[in-house]
C-alpha positions in Angstrom: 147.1 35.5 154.0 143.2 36.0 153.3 141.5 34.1 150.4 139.1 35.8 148.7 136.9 33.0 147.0 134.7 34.0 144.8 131.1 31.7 144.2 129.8 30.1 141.0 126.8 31.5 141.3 128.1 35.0 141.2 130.3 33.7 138.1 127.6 32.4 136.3 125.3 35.4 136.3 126.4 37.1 133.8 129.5 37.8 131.2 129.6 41.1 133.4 130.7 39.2 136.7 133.5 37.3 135.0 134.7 40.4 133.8 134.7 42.3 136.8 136.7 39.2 138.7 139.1 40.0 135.9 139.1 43.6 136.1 140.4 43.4 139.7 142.9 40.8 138.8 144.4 42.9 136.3 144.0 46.3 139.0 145.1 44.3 141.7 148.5 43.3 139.5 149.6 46.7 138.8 149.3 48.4 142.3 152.2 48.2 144.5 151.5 51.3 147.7 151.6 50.3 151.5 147.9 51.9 151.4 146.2 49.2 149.2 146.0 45.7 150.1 148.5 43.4 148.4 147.8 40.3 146.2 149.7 37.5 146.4 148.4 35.0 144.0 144.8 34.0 142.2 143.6 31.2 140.2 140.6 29.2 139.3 141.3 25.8 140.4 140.5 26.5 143.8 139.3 23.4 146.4 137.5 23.2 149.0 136.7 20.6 151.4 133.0 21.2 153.0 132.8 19.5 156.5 130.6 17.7 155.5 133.0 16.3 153.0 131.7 16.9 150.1 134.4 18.8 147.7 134.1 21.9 145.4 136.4 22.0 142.6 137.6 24.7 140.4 136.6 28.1 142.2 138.0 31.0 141.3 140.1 32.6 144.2 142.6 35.6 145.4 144.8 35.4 147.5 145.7 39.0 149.6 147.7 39.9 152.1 146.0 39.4 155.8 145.6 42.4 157.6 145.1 41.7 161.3 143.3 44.7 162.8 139.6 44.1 160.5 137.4 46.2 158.8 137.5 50.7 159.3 133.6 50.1 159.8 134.0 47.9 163.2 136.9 50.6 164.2 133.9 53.3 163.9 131.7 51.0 165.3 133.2 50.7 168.5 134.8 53.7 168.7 132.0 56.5 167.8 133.7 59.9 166.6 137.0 59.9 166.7 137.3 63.7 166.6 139.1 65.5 164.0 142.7 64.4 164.7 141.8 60.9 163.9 140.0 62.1 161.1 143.3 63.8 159.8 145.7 60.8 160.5 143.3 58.5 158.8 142.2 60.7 156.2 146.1 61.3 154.9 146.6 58.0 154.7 143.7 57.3 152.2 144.2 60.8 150.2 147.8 59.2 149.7 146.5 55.7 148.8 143.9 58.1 146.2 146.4 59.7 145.0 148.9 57.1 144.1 145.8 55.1 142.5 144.3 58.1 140.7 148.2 59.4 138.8 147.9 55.5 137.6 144.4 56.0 136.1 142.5 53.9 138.7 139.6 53.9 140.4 138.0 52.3 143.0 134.5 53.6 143.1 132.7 51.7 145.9 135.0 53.6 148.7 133.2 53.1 151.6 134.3 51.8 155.7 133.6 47.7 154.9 136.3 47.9 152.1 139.2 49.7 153.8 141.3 47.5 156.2 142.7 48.4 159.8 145.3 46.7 160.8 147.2 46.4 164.2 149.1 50.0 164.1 146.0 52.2 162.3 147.7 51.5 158.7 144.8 52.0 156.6 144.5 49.4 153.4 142.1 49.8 150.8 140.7 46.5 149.8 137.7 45.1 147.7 138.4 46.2 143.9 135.4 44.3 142.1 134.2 47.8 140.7 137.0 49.6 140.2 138.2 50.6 136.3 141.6 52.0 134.7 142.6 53.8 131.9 139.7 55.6 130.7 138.5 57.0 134.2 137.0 60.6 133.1 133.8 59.1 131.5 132.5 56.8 133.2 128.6 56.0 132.8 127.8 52.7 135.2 126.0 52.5 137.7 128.6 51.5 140.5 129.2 51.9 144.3 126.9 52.0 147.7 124.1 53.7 147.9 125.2 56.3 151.1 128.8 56.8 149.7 127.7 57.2 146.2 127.9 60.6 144.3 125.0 62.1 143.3 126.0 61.8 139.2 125.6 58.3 139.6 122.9 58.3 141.3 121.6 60.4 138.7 122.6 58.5 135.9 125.0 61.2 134.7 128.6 60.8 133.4 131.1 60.9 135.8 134.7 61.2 136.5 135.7 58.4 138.5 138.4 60.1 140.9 135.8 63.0 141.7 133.1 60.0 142.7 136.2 58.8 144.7 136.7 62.0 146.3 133.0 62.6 147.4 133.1 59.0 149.3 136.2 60.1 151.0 133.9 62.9 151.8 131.2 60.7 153.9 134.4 58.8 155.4 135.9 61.3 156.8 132.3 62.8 158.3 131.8 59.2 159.6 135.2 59.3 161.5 134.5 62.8 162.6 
């Protein structure tokens, strides 16, 4: 398992981060595909034990599935181009992980290498869901994502559909892995 643990800090910013940490609760809840990580349990009476001994209480935590082979970035890292039948095997993994996600009004919008797991047999998961949104996906108006995988509405300050803004990252992916 892999605990995501999220900090007060980050919590006490604003009303907007405790709704997010909520928002991928409730996302995280509803999608069950082989392509998406898995989450397992969450909570906000989290401890931790510093080794210096001093104890933080009630943080607010997910737990995920672990997935043993890292972060798609690294893969690219170390690897370079990967030529275009690595792009393909990669890229109908994720279109099917899209797809699945998009025909159940979800989107992740903040694709990008550093949130889609590897693990030990090239299984793509997509992980990292703090600015995704459901439901009402066609309109969308905030200002999420990374910069370089970001769709130019956004960027733009236009409204946007959120599985086209999906679709454009997959874009830069798949030139990445190219």
């Amino acid at each position: 398992m892999a605990i995501k643990i999220l900090k007060e800090e980050f919590l006490r910013r604003d009303e907007d981060s405790i709704l997010s940490v909520q928002n991928e609760i409730t996302i995280l809840k509803n999608l069950n595909h082989i392509g998406i990580i898995r989450m397992i349990d969450f909570g906000d009476a989290g401890q931790v034990v510093k080794p210096s001994g001093r104890v933080i209480n009630n943080l607010v935590f997910i737990v995920m599935e672990y997935v043993a082979g890292g972060l798609l970035f690294d893969l690219c890292q170390t690897m370079g181009a990967m030529g275009e039948d690595a792009g393909r095997f990669f890229m109908s993994q994720l279109v099917a992980s899209l797809d699945y996600m998009h025909n159940l009004r979800c989107v992740h919008r903040d694709l990008k290498l550093e949130n889609i797991l590897v693990d030990d047999k090239l299984n793509l998961k997509i992980a990292d869901f703090g600015f995704a949104c459901y439901k009402s996906i066609d309109q969308l108006k905030s200002y999420r994502g990374t910069m370089t995988y970001m769709a130019p509405e956004i960027k733009e300050g236009k409204t946007y559909d959120g599985t086209q803004v999906d679709l454009f990252s997959v874009g830069v992916i798949i030139f990445i892995i190219v």
